[in-house]
Phi, psi and omega in degrees: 000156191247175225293130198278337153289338160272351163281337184271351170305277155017247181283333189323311176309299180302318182300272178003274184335291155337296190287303181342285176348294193276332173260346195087340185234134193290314186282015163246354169292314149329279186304316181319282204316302176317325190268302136350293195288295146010248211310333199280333191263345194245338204290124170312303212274129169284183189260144166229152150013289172296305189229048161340288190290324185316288185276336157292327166307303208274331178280349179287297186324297147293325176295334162301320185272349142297313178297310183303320188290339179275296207287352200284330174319329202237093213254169196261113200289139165274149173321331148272036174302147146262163205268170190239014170265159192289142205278185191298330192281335183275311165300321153301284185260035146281313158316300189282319163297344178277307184316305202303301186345295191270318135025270191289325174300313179305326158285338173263176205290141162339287201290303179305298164315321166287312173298340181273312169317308194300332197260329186257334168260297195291332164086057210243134162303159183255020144287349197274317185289345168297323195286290192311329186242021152068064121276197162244171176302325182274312172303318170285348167289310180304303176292357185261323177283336154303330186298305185281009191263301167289326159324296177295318187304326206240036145236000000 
């Protein structure tokens, strides 16, 4: 093989070419052509002779259908995306409904409060809330639907 700045006079324009071809954009032809010449100057095997434009081609190639295969991963937010966090007016009332929320929970009874809690945050059966708070089952059914009864009226 001859002197590798004359190989890169040589083919650089075709490798351009080619990739310019295959992306459309000069400047990833530009990187490509660059990356190609590379890979062909750092390669354990040597080159022969014959199929030089052969093999600067095929590594131009793949390295396009890799770069394509990269950009295809990464898709491009449009310039008007809207944002999906809530907006200021929503986080007011949101707020102001957790405030009534805890409020109106702070007006039931101790024993009623705690069985409605055990049950819609912590999730808990409504035997497990019978054992913890020494009711019976049906007395804890009850106080979780008076609870949620009153709730709803004063929020």
């Amino acid at each position: 093989m001859k002197d590798f700045h004359d190989l890169y006079a040589r083919y650089a324009g075709d490798v351009h070419r080619l990739v310019t071809y295959l992306s459309g954009d000069p400047a990833m032809a530009d990187d490509i052509t660059s990356e190609t010449f590379l890979r062909a100057w750092t390669s354990s095997s040597p080159i022969k002779e014959a199929t030089v434009k052969a093999y600067l081609f095929t590594i131009a190639r793949h390295l396009y259908f890799a770069e394509a295969r990269q950009r295809a991963r990464h898709d491009e937010l449009p310039e008007s995306m809207p944002s999906t966090a809530p907006s200021v007016e929503d986080r007011v009332e949101h707020q102001a409904t957790l405030a009534r929320v805890l409020k109106a929970l702070a007006h039931l009874p101790a024993i009623d409060r705690a069985a409605l809690l055990l049950r819609t945050r912590d999730g808990l059966s409504y035997e497990d809330i019978a054992a913890a708070l020494e009711l019976s089952l049906s007395s804890v059914k009850v106080k979780v639907h008076r609870a949620r009864l009153k709730l709803a009226a004063q929020t």
